[in-house]
C-alpha positions as CSV (number, residue, x, y, z in Angstrom):
1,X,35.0,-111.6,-146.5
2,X,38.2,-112.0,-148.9
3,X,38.6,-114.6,-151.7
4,X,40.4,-116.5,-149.4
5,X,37.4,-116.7,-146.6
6,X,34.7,-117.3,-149.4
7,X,36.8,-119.2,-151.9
8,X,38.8,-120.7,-149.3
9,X,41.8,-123.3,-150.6
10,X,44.2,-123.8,-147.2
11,X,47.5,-124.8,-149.6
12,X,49.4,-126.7,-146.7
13,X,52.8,-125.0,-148.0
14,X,51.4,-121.8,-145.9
15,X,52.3,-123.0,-143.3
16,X,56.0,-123.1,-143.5
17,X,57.9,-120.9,-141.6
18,X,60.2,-118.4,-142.3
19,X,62.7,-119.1,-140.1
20,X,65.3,-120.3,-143.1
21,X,65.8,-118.5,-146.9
22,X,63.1,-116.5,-147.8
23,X,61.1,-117.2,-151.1
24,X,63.1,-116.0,-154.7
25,X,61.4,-113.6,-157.1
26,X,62.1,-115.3,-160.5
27,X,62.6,-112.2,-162.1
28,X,65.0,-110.9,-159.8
29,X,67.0,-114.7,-159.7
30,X,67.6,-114.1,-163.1
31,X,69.5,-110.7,-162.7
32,X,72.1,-112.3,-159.7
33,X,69.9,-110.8,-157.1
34,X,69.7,-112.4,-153.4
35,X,66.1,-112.2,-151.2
36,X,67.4,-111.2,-148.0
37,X,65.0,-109.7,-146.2
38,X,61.6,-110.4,-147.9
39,X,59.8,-109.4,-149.8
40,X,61.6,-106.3,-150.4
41,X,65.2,-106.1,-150.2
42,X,67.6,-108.1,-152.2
43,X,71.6,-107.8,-152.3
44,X,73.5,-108.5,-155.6
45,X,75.1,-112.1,-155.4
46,X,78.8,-111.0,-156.1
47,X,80.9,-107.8,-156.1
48,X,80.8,-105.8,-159.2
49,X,82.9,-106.6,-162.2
50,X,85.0,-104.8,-164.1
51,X,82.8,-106.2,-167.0
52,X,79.8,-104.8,-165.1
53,X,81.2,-101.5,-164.4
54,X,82.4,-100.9,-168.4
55,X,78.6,-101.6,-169.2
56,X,77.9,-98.3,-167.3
57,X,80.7,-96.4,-168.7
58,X,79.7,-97.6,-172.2
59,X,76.4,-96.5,-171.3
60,X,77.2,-93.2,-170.2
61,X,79.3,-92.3,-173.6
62,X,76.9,-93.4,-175.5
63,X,73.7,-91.7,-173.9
64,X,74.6,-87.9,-171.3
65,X,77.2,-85.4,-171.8
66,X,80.8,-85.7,-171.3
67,X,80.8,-84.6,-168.0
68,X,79.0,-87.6,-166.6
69,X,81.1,-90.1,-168.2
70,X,84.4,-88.2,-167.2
71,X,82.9,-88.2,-163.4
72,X,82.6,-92.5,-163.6
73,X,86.6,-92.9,-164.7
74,X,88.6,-94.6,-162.6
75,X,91.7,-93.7,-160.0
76,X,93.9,-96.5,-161.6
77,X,97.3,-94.8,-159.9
78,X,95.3,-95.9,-156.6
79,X,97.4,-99.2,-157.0
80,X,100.2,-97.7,-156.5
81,X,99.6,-96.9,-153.2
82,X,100.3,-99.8,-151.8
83,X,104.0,-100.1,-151.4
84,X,104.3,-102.7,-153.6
85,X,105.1,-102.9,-157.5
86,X,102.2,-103.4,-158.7
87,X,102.3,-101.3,-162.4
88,X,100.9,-104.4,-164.6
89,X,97.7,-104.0,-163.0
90,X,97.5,-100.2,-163.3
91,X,97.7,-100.7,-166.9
92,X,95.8,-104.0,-167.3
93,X,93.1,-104.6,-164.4
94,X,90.3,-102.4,-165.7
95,X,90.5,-102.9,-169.1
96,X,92.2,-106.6,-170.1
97,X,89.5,-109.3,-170.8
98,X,91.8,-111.5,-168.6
99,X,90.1,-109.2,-165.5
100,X,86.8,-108.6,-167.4
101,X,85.3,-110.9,-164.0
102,X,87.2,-109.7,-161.4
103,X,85.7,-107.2,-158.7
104,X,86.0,-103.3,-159.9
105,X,88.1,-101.5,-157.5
106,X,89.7,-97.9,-157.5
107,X,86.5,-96.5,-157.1
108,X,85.3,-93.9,-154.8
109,X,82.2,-94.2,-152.6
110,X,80.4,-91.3,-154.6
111,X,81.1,-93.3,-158.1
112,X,79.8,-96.3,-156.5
113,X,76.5,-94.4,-155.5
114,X,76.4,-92.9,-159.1
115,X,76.5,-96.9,-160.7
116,X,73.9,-97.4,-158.5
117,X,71.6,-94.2,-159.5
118,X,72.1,-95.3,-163.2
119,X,71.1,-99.2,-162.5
120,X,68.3,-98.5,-160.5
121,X,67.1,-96.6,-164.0
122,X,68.1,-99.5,-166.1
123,X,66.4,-102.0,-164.2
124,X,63.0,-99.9,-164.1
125,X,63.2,-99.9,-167.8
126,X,63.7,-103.5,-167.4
127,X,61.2,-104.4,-165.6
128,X,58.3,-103.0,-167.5
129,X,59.4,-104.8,-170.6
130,X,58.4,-108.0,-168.7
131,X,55.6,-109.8,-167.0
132,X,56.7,-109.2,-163.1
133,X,54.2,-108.6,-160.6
134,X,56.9,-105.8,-159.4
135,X,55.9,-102.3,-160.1
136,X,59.3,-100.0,-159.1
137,X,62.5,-100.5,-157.5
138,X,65.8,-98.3,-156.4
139,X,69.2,-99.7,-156.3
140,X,71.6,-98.5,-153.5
141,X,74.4,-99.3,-151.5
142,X,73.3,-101.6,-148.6
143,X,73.5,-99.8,-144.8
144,X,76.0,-101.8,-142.4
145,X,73.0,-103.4,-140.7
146,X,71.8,-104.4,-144.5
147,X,75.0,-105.6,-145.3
148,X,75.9,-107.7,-141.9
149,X,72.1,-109.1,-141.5
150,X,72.7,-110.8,-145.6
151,X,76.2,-112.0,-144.9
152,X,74.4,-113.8,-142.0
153,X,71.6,-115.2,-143.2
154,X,71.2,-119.1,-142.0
155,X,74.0,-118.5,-138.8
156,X,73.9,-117.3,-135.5
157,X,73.5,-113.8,-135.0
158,X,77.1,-113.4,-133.6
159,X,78.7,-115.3,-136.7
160,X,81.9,-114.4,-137.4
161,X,82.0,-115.3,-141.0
162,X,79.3,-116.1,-143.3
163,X,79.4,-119.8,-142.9
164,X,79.0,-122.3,-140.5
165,X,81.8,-122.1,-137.4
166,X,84.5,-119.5,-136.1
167,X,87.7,-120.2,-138.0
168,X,88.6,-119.9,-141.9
169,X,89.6,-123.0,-143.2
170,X,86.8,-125.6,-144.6
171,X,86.6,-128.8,-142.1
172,X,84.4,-130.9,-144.4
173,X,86.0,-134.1,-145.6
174,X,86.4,-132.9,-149.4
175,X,88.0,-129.6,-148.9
176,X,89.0,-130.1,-145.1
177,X,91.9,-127.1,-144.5
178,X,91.0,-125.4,-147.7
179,X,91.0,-121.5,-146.5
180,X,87.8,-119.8,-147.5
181,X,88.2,-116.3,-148.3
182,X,91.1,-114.4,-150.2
183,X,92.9,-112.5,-147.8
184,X,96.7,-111.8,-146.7
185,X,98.8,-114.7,-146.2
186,X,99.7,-114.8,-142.9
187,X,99.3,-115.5,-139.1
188,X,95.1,-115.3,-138.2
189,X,95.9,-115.4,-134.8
190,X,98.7,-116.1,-132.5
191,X,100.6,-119.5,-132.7
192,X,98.1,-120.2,-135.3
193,X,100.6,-120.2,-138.2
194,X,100.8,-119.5,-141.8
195,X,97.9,-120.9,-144.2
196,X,97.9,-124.2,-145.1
197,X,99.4,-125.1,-148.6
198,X,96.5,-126.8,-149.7
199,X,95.0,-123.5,-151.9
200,X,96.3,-120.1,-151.3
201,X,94.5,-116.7,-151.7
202,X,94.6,-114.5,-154.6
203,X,97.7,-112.6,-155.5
204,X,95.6,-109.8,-155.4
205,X,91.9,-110.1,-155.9
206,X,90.3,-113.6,-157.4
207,X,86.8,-113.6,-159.8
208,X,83.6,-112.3,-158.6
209,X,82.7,-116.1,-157.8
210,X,85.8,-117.7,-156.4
211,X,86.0,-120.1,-153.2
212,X,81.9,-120.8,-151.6
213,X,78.9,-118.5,-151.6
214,X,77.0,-118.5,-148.7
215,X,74.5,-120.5,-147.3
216,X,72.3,-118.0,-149.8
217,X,74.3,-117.7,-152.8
218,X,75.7,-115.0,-151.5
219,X,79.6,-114.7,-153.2
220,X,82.6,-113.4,-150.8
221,X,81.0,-111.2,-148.2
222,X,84.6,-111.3,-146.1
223,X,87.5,-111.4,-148.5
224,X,88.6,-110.5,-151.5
225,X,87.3,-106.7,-152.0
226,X,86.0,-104.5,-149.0
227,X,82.7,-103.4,-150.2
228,X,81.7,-99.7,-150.0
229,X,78.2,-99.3,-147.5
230,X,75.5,-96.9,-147.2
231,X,77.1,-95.3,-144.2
232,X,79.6,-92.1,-145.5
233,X,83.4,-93.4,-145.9
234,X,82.7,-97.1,-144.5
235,X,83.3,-100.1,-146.3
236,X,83.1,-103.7,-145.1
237,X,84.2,-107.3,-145.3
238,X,87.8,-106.9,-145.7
239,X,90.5,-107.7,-148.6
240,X,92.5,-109.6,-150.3
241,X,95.5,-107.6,-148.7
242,X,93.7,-107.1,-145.5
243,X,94.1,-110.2,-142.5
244,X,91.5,-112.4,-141.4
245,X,90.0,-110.6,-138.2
246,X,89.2,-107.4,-140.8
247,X,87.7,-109.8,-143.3
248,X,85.1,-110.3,-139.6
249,X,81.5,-109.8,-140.6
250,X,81.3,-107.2,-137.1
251,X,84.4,-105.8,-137.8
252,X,84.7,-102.0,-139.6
253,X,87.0,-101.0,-142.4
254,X,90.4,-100.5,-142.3
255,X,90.0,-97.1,-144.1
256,X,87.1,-96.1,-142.8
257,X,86.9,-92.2,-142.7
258,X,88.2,-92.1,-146.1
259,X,85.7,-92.3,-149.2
260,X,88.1,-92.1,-152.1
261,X,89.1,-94.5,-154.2
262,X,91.2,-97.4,-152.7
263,X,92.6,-100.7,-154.6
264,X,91.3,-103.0,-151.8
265,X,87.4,-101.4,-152.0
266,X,84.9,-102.0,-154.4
267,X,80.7,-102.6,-153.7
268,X,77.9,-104.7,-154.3
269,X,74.0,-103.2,-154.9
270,X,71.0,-104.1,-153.2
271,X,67.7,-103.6,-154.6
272,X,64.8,-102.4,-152.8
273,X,61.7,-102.7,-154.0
274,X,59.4,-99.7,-153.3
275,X,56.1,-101.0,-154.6
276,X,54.5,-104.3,-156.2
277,X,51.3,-104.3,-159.0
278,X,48.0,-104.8,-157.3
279,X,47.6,-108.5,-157.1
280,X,44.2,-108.6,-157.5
281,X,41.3,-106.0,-157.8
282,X,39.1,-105.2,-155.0
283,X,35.7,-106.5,-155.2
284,X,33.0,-106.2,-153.0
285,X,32.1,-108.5,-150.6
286,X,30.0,-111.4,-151.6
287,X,29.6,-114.5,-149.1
288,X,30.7,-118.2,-149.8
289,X,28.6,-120.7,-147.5
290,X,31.5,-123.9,-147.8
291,X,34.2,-120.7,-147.5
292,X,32.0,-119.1,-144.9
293,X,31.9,-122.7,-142.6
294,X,35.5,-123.1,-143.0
295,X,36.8,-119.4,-142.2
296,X,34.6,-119.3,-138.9
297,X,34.9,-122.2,-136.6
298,X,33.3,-123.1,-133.2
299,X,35.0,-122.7,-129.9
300,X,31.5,-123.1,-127.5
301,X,28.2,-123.3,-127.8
302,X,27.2,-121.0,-130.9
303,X,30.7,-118.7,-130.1
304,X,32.7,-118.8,-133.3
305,X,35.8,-117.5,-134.0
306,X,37.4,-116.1,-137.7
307,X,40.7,-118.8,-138.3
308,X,43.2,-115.8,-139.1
309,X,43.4,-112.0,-138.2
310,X,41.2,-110.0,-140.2
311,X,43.1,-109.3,-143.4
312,X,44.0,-106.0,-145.3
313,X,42.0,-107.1,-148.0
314,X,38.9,-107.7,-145.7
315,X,39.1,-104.8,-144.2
316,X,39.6,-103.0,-147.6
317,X,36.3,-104.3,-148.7
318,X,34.3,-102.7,-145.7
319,X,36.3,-99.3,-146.9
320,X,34.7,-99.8,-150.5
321,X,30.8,-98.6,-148.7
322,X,32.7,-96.6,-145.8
323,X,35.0,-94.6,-146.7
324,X,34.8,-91.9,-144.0
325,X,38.5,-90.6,-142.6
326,X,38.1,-92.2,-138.7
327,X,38.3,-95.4,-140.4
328,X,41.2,-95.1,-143.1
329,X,44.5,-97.5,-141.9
330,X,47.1,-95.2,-141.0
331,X,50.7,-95.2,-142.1
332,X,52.4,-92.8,-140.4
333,X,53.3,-95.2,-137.7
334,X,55.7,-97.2,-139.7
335,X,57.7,-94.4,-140.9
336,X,59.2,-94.6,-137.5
337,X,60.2,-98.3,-137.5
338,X,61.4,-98.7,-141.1
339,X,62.8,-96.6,-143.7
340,X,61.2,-98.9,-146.2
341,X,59.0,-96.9,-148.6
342,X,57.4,-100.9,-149.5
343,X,56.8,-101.7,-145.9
344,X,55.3,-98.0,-145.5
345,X,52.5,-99.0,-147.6
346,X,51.2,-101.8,-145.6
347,X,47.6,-102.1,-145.7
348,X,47.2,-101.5,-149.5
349,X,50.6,-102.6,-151.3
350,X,50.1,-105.9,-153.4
351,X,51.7,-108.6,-151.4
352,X,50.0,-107.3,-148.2
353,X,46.6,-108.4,-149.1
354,X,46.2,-111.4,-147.0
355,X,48.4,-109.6,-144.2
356,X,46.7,-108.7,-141.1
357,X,45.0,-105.0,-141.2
358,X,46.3,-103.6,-138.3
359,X,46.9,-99.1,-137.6
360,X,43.1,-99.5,-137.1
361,X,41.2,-97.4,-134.5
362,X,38.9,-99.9,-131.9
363,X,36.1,-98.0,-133.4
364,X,37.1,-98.9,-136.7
365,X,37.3,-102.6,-135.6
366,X,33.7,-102.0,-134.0
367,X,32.2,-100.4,-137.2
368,X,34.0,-103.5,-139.1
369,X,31.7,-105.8,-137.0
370,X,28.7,-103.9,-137.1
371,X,29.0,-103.6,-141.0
372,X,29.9,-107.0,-141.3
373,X,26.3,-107.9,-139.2
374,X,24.3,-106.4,-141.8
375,X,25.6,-107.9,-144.7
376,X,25.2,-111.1,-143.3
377,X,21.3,-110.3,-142.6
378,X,20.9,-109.6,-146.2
379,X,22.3,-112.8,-147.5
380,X,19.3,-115.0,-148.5
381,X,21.7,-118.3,-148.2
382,X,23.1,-117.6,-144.3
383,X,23.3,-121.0,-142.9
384,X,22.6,-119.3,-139.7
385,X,19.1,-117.2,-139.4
386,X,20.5,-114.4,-136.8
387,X,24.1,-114.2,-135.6
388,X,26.3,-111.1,-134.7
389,X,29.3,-110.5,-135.3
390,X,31.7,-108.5,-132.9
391,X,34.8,-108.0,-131.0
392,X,35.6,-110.7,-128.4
393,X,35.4,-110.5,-124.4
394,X,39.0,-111.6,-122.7
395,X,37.3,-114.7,-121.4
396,X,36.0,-116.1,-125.1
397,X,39.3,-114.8,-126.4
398,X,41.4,-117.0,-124.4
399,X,39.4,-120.1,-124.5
400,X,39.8,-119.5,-127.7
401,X,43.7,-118.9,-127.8
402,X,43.5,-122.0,-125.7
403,X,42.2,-124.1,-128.1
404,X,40.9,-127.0,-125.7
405,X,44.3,-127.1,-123.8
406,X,43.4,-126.2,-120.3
407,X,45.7,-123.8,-118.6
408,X,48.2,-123.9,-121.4
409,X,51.3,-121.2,-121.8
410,X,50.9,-121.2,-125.4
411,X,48.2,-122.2,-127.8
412,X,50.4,-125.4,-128.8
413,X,50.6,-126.0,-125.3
414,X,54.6,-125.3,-123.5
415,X,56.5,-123.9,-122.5
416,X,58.4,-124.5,-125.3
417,X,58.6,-122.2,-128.2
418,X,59.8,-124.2,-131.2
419,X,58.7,-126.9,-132.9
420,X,61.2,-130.3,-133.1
421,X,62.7,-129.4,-136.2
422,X,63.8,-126.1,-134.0
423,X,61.6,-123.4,-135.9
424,X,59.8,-121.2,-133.6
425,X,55.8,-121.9,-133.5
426,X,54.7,-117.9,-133.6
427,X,56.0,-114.4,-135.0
428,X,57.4,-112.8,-132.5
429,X,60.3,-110.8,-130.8
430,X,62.1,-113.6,-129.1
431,X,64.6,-112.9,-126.2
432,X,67.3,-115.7,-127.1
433,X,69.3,-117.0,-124.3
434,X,72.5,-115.3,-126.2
435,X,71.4,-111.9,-124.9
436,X,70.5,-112.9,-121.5
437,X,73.0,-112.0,-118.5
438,X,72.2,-111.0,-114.7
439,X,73.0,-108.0,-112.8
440,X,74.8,-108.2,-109.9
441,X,71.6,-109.0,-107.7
442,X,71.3,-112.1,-110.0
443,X,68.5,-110.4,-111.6
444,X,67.9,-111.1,-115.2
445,X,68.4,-108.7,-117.9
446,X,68.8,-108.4,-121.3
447,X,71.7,-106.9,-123.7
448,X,71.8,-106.6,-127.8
449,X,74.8,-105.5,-129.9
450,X,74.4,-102.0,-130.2
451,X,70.6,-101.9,-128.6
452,X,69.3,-103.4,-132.3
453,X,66.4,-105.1,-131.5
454,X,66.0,-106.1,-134.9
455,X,68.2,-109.0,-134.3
456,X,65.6,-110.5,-132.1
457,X,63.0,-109.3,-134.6
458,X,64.6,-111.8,-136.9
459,X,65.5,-114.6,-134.7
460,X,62.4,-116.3,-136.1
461,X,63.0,-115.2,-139.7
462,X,60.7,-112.6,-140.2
463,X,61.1,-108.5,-139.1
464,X,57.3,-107.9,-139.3
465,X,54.1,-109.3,-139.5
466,X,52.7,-112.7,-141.9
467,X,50.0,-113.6,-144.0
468,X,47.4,-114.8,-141.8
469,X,47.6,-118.6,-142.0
470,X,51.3,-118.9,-141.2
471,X,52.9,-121.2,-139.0
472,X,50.3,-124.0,-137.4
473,X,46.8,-123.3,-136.5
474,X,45.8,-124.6,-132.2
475,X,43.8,-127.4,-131.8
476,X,40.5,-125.2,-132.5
477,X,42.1,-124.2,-136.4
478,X,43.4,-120.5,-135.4
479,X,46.0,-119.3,-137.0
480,X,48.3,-116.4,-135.1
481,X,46.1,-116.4,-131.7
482,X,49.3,-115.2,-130.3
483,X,52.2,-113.2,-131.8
484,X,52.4,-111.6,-135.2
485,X,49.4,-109.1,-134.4
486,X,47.7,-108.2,-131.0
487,X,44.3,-108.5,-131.6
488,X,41.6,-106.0,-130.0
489,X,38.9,-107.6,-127.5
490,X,35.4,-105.9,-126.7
491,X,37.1,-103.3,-123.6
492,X,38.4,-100.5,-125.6
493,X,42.5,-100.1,-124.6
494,X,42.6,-103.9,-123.7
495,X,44.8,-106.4,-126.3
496,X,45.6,-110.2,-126.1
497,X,48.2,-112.5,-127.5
498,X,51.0,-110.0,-128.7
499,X,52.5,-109.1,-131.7
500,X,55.4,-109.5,-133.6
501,X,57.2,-107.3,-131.7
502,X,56.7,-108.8,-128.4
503,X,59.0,-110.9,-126.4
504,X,57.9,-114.9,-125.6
505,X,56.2,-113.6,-122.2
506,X,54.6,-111.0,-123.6
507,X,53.2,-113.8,-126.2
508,X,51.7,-115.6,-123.4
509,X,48.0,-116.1,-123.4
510,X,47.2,-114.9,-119.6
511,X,49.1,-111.8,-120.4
512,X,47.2,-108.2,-121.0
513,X,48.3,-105.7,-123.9
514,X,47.4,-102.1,-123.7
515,X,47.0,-99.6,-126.6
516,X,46.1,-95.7,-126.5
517,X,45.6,-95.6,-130.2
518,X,45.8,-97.4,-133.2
519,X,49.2,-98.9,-134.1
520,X,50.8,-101.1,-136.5
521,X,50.7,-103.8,-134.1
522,X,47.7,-104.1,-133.1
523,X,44.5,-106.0,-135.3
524,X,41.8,-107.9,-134.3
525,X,39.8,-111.2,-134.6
526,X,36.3,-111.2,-135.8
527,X,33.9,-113.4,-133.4
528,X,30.6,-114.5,-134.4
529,X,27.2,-115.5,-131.8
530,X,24.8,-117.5,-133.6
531,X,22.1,-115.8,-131.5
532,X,19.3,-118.0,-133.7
533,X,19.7,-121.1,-135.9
């Protein structure tokens, strides 16, 4: 079916989870850039630099008109509105090498957008003056959920801060009481008392990489500069003349409302990649007997089932000899769970390949089967005379899911949902204990910080679906019988195992899925009868 079914190399490393940092693009390493939601959106590792900002100035005189450059000068009199003396740095901070590393401030939310127009075209340039297997980018300011999800990477989902516990001071042995972001000396909370003396912040703002990135390499997300967001007039992460609840990873700007240019304020980019190089052409399908015997394995009998969800790339090879409409993948569906123009293109985007196909129609899945049937009867090498291949009834696709574990929750058993070093077993939608609360009845229900389910999306470090041998196979060698994508049996409307946006009941292998039409999560499993040996 794919070079991974007839060619088949399992690499044991495919089955680590997500559920810590994502995998680095070595290109993108190279330029400062963060993964932080892979494999498509990746936040600049500091603040921008007044070194980094003159490169676009420079630019700009160099290469438009007048008016451009004119547009990208700075409001350097914005010091001044702090009532403070502070007439050195309107004079020296943008311009003296002495500052040349130090965030850029006194720049308005529309300037910062315009740095990010031109670096998006820099980078493009960039990038096809290199071997990258990326094919286009855009450079932005992140949204507030962007922002907040990267500064949290590795924590809870409530963090505070972006590091490990709720206070600012370091506790470890080496820098125990060592603040760790630049920020107003003063009180953090009542009776509290002043910082201790052991390093104190910045006079005003410190270099791009002062004090500890985060757990990602990510360098003062609270502290030292508020960084301008996506979201019109709102900045976050507090600054270096801003107290230590406003420098709070869930806590808004203290000039939000206003977009002009401030002397606490500056940003950080994140680039989103809109579309990866093909990584490898199409070619027709052409059968592998060792890859055929180790991509369909027994359950019963002569019942067989395919060890991962049909992939995108399997599926894509059927649509080589039938290309009619009723069978195309459909898109439209993920237009209205992600603005990502990458994530739009599932089902023919590079990286997707070995991704399950899912925004099928059950005809489509049928048609797969039938198609699949035939070119099986014309290989003169079949290791089985007559088989057909098909959709599943519920019974064969639980004791399947089951894999040899009688009455089990999950297919590694349960009730549990993690494995002992704590990552979860499945992709899926958990409901963490966190959000859980009871109504007045004592009734469970359950609550998310501004209804954003994409927190629980997350939980298990991945927002959509997985290449198809992910996580651990069940005792049978199935990858993904539950979670990640529903998978269609042989009654039309009728799913099993949940997707990745279910919750851990929904997962459950006794439980019944329901679909009117195709939708991005819902694939299928190919089953093979060996109807004559």
């Amino acid at each position: 079916m794919n070079r991974i079914l007839y060619c088949l190399i399992l690499i044991v490393s495919s089955q680590v989870l997500f559920a810590q940092r994502p995998p680095e693009i070595k290109e993108l390493k190279k330029l400062g850039l963060i993964p932080v939601s892979f494999p498509y959106l990746y936040l600049f590792e500091t603040e921008v630099s007044n070194a980094g900002y003159k490169e676009y100035q420079t630019w700009l005189k160099n290469n438009v008109d007048s008016n451009r450059y004119k547009a990208s000068l700075l409001d350097t009199l914005a010091w001044r509105k702090i009532l403070s003396y502070y007439e050195p740095l309107v004079k020296h901070y943008h311009v003296h090498s002495a500052y040349s590393d130090y965030p850029m401030v006194n720049i308005s939310q529309q300037q910062a957008r315009d740095f990010c127009l031109w670096k998006t075209d820099r980078l493009n340039e960039y990038l096809k003056t290199i071997h990258t297997e990326i094919d286009s980018i855009i450079v932005r300011l992140p949204s507030e959920n962007e922002w907040m999800n990267a500064a949290r990477i590795g924590l809870p989902n409530d963090a505070p801060y972006p590091w490990k516990g709720d206070g600012i001071r370091r506790k470890d042995k080496k820098y125990r009481g060592n603040v760790q972001l630049n920020i107003i000396s003063g009180q953090v909370k009542p009776g509290e008392g002043l910082f201790p003396s052991v390093n104190y912040p910045g006079f005003v703002t410190t270099p791009v990489k002062s004090y500890w990135p985060s757990e990602v390499g990510l360098w003062n997300m609270s502290g030292n500069v508020s960084e301008w967001i996506q979201e019109s007039g709102k900045s976050k992460g507090g600054s270096w003349n801003q107290g230590a609840y406003r420098a709070r990873i869930d806590q808004p700007g203290f000039y939000d409302g206003d977009s002009s240019a401030n002397c606490e304020i500056g940003f950080r980019y994140i680039v989103e990649i809109v579309s990866f190089k093909p990584k490898q052409p199409l070619v027709p399908l052409a059968f592998d007997k060792k890859g055929f015997k180790k991509e369909f394995l027994p359950f019963k009998d002569s019942l067989f089932a395919q060890i991962t969800e049909l992939s995108n790339y399997e599926y894509q090879q059927f649509l080589l000899e039938n290309p009619q409409p009723e069978y195309q993948i459909q898109r439209k569906n993920w237009e209205s769970i992600t603005p990502y123009s990458y994530v739009q293109q599932y089902g023919s985007a590079g990286l997707f390949q070995d991704y399950p196909v899912v925004n099928i129609s059950y005809e489509a899945a049928v048609a797969y089967c039938a198609w699949l049937t035939k070119k099986y009867e014309a290989w003169e090498k079949r290791p089985y005379k007559k088989v057909v291949f098909r959709l599943p009834s519920q019974e064969e696709w639980e004791l399947a899911a089951r894999g040899n574990r009688v009455g089990s929750m999950y297919p590694w058993g349960g009730p549990y949902l993690r494995n002992y070093k704590a990552y979860y077993l499945a992709n899926f939608c958990p409901l963490e204990a966190e959000y859980f609360d009871r109504d007045n009845s004592g009734k469970f229900y359950y609550h998310y910080p501004n209804n954003d389910l994409t927190i629980s999306r997350y939980a298990d470090g991945v927002e959509f679906l997985v290449w198809g041998a992910s996580y651990f196979p069940n005792d049978f060698g199935y990858y993904n019988t539950v979670g990640n994508a529903a998978e269609m049996t042989n009654q039309k409307g009728i799913s099993r195992g949940g997707s990745w946006n279910s919750n851990q009941f929904e997962i459950q292998i006794d439980q019944l899925g329901s679909y009117t039409e195709p939708n991005c999560m819902l694939g299928f499993r190919v089953f093979m009868e060996v109807l004559e040996e």
